[in-house]
N, C-alpha and C positions, 0 to 999 in steps of 0.2 A: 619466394612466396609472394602470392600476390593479393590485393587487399585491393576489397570495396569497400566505403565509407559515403553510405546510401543518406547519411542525416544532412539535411540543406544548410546553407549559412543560416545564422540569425544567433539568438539566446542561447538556444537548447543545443548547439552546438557549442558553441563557445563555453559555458557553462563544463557538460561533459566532457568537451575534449578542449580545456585554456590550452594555451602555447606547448608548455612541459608536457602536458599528453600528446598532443598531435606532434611531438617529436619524437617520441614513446612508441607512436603506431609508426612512423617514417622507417625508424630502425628495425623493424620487422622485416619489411621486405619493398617491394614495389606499391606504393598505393594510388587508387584512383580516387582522389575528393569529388564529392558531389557540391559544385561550386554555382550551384544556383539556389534559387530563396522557397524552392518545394521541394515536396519529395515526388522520386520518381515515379511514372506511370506504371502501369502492368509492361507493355513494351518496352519503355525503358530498360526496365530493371532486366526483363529478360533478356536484351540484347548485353546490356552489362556486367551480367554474370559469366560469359563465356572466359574462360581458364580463370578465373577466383578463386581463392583456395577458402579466404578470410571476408565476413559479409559483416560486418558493424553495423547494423539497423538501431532505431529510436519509432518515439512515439510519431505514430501517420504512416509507418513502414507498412504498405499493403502488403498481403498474405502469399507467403509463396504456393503458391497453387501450383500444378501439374503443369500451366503452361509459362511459367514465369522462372519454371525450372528448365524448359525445354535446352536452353546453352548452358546450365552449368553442369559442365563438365570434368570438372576438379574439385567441385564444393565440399568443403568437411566442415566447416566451422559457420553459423552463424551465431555471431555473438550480438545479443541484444541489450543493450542499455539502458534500459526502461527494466520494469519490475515483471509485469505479465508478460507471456511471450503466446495467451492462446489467440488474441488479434491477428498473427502472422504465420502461425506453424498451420502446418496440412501431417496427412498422412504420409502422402507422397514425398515430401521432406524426410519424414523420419524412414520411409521405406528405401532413402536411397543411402541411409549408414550416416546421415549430415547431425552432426553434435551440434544443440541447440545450447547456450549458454545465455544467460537473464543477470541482469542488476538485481536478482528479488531480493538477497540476504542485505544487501548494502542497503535498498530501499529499506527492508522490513525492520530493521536496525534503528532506524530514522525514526520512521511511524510508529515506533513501542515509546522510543524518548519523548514524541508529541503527545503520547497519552497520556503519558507522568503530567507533563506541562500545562496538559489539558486538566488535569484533576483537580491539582493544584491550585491552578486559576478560580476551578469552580468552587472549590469546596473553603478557601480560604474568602471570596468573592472578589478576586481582586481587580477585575474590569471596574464593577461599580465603587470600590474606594477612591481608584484611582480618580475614577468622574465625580466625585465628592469632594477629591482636593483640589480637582483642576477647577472646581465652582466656586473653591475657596468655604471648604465645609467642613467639620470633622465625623469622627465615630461620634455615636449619639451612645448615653449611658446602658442603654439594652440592649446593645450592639452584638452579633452573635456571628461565629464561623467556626468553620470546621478545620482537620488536618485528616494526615491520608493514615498516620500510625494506628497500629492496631483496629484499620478497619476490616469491614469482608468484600472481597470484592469478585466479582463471577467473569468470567468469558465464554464470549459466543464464539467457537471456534476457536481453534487450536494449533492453528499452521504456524510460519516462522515468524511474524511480527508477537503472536503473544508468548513464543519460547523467550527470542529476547523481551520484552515486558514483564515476563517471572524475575528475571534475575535483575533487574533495575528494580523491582518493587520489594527485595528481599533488603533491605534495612531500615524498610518502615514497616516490618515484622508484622506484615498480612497474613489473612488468612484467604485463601485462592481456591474457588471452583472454576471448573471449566466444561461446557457441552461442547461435544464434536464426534462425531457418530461414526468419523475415519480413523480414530486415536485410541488405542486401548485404554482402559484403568491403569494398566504396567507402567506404560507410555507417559501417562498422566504426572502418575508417581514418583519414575524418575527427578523432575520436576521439582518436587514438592504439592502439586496438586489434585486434586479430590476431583475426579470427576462423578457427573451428575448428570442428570435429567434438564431438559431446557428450561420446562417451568422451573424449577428447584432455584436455577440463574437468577429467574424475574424474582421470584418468591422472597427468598434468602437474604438476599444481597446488596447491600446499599448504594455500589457501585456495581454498574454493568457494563462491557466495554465489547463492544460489537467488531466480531475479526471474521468475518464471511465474504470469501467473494460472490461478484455480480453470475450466478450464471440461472436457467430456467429454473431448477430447484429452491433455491435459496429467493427468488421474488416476495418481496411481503412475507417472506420467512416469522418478522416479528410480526406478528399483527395484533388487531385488538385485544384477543383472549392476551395473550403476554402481556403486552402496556401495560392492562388495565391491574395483571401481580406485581406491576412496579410498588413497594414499601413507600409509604409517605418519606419528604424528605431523601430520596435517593437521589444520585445521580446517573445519568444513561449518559455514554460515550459513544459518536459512530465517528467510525475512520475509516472504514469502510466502503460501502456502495451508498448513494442511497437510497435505494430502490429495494434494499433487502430488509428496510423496514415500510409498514406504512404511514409514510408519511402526513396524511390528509388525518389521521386519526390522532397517532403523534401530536398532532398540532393541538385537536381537540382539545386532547389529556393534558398538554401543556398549558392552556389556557386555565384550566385550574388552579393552578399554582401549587399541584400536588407534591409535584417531584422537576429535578432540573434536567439540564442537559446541555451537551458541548456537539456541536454539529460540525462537522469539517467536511460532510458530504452530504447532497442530495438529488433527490429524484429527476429534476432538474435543472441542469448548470448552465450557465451562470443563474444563481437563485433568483427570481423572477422582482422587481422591485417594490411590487405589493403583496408577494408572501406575507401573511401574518407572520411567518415566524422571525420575520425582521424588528418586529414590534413587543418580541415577547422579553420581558427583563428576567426572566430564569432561566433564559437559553443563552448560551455565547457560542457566535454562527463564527466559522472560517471558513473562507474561499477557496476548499479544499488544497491546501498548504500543509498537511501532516509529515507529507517526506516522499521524497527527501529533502531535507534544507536545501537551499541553491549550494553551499557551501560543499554538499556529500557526494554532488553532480560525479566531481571527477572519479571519486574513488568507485565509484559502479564501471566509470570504464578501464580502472588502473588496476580493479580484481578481474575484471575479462580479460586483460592483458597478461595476468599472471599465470590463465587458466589458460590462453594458448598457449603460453610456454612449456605448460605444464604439459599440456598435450602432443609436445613435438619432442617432448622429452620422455614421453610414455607413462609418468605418476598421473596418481586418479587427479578425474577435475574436482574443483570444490562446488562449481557457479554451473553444472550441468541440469538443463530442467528434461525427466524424460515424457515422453507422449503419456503416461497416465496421469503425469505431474500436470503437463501443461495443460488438460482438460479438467483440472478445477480450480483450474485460475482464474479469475476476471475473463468477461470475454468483451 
C-alpha cells in the first residue's frame, strides 16, 4: 500500500499526526511525508499521486480537480483530517469510485463540548467574576446568574455537532427545539427533540446555538427580522460560520444590552482590532477555538486510520462523507 501524507511540517502536523501516529500511518504500507513547511501546488500534488493508493490531506489541501487527478492511478482513499472535505472534493474525484473520509464526527464531538462550556461561562458570567477577583473585588449583594438546568434551548441546524450536543445537555433536563429543513420531525424525535419553524428558535428560546454551515444559502441566514425575536435576557451561541449571521446588525442589537452572546466565529478572521464587538461586556469573543481542542488533533487521524482498515477488510466505514454530504458542508 502506498500513502501520501500531503500536510507540511509545523503545528498542524505534529498535533494530528504526534510520534505514536505517524508510526500508526508507517505500519500501513510505504509512506511518502510531505517534508517541507507548505502544502503542495496543483502540480505538485499531481505529479505525487501517481500509484497512491492512501492521500492523508489537512487544512490548505487544494482541490482535487480533473487535472490534479490526471496520475492517480490507484487512488481509493482520500482521507481528510480536518472536519469539511467540500474545500477539496470535485466531482471528478467521486466519478472515479475514490472514498473520501473527514475528521467531521471527531471534530463535531469537540464543537458540541465547546457549547456546553460556552453556556456555562455565559450564563453563570464567569469571565467577568473572574475579572472581579483578579481586581481584588467581590460579588456585590444583587448579584445575579444563571444555570443551564431546566432551561429551553433552540438550534439552528441539525447536523452532527448538535446530535452530539442533545446528549451532553441531557442531565441538565432541557427542553430542545431544533430548525433544519434537511431533518425530519421522526429524525428530530429520535433525539428527543421538537422540531420547528426558525422564527419559533429566536421567539421561544432563551438559548440559541447556531450549527449551519458557510455555503451561498445559509449567508446572513440570521438576519435582522430574527435578532430582533431574540427574548430579552437570552443567550445566542455561534460556532459556526460567521458570516451565517449578520453581523453588522448583531452588533447593533448587542449594543443594547438586550440579550448576550458567545462568538467563537466571525465574518472576518482574525477579528479586526477596532470591531466594537471587542468592547462589548455581554458578549464573550473566541478566536474561533470551538474544536477540536489541540488535544482531539490526533484521534481525527487515529478514526481515519481505523476506517482504512476497515476498508481493506471490506466492513462499512464509519468517517465516509458522500458527494451529497460533502456539498453542505462549509465551503
Amino acid at each position: 500500500m502506498n500513502i501520501l501524507v500531503t500536510i507540511p511540517n509545523g503545528a498542524t502536523k505534529d498535533t494530528f499526526m504526534p510520534t505514536e501516529v505517524k508510526k500508526a500511518i508507517n505500519m500501513l504500507g510505504n509512506v511518502t511525508w510531505n517534508e517541507t513547511n507548505e502544502n503542495y501546488t496543483e502540480q505538485e500534488l499531481q505529479e505525487k499521486l501517481e500509484d497512491i493508493d492512501i492521500c492523508f490531506t489537512g487544512w490548505g489541501t487544494i482541490r482535487f480537480t480533473d487535472d490534479v487527478l490526471k496520475n492517480a492511478n490507484k487512488l481509493k482513499i482520500i482521507a481528510h483530517t480536518a472536519g469539511t472535505v467540500a474545500p477539496i472534493i470535485s466531482e471528478e474525484l467521486y466519478a472515479k469510485g475514490v472514498k473520501v473520509l473527514s475528521g467531521n464526527k471527531v471534530f463535531a464531538e469537540s464543537v458540541a463540548e465547546s457549547v456546553v462550556a460556552y453556556i456555562l461561562a455565559s450564563l453563570r458570567d464567569i469571565p467577568h467574576y473572574s475579572n472581579v477577583m483578579r481586581q481584588g473585588g467581590w460579588k456585590t449583594p444583587d448579584y445575579y446568574n444563571q444555570g443551564l438546568l431546566d432551561q429551553t434551548i433552540g438550534l439552528v441546524g441539525f447536523g452532527e455537532i448538535p446530535k452530539y450536543l442533545v446528549g451532553m445537555l441531557k442531565p441538565f433536563h432541557v427542553k430542545i427545539m431544533a430548525f433544519d429543513k434537511y431533518v425530519s420531525k421522526e429524525k428530530m424525535a429520535e433525539f428527543g427533540v421538537e422540531k420547528v419553524e426558525l422564527e419559533d428558535v429566536f421567539a421561544q428560546c432563551q438559548i440559541i446555538s447556531v450549527h449551519l454551515p458557510k455555503t451561498e444559502d445559509t449567508y446572513h441566514m440570521i438576519d435582522e427580522r430574527l435578532i430582533k425575536l431574540i427574548p430579552n435576557g437570552a443567550l445566542l451561541v455561534n460556532t459556526a460560520r460567521g458570516s451565517v449571521i449578520d453581523e453588522k446588525f448583531l452588533t447593533k442589537e448587542l449594543a443594547t444590552n438586550r440579550f448576550r452572546a458567545v462568538l467563537d466565529v466571525f465574518e472576518q478572521e482574525p477579528l479586526l482590532q477596532d470591531n466594537p464587538l471587542r468592547s462589548m461586556k455581554n458578549a464573550i469573543l473566541i478566536p474561533h477555538m470551538g474544536g477540536p481542542t489541540t488535544d482531539r488533533r490526533k484521534y481525527a487521524t487515529l478514526a481515519l486510520l481505523d476506517d482504512i482498515k476497515r476498508y481493506y477488510e471490506g466492513k462499512p466505514l464509519t468517517h465516509e462523507i458522500s458527494f451529497a454530504h460533502a456539498n453542505l458542508m462549509t465551503r
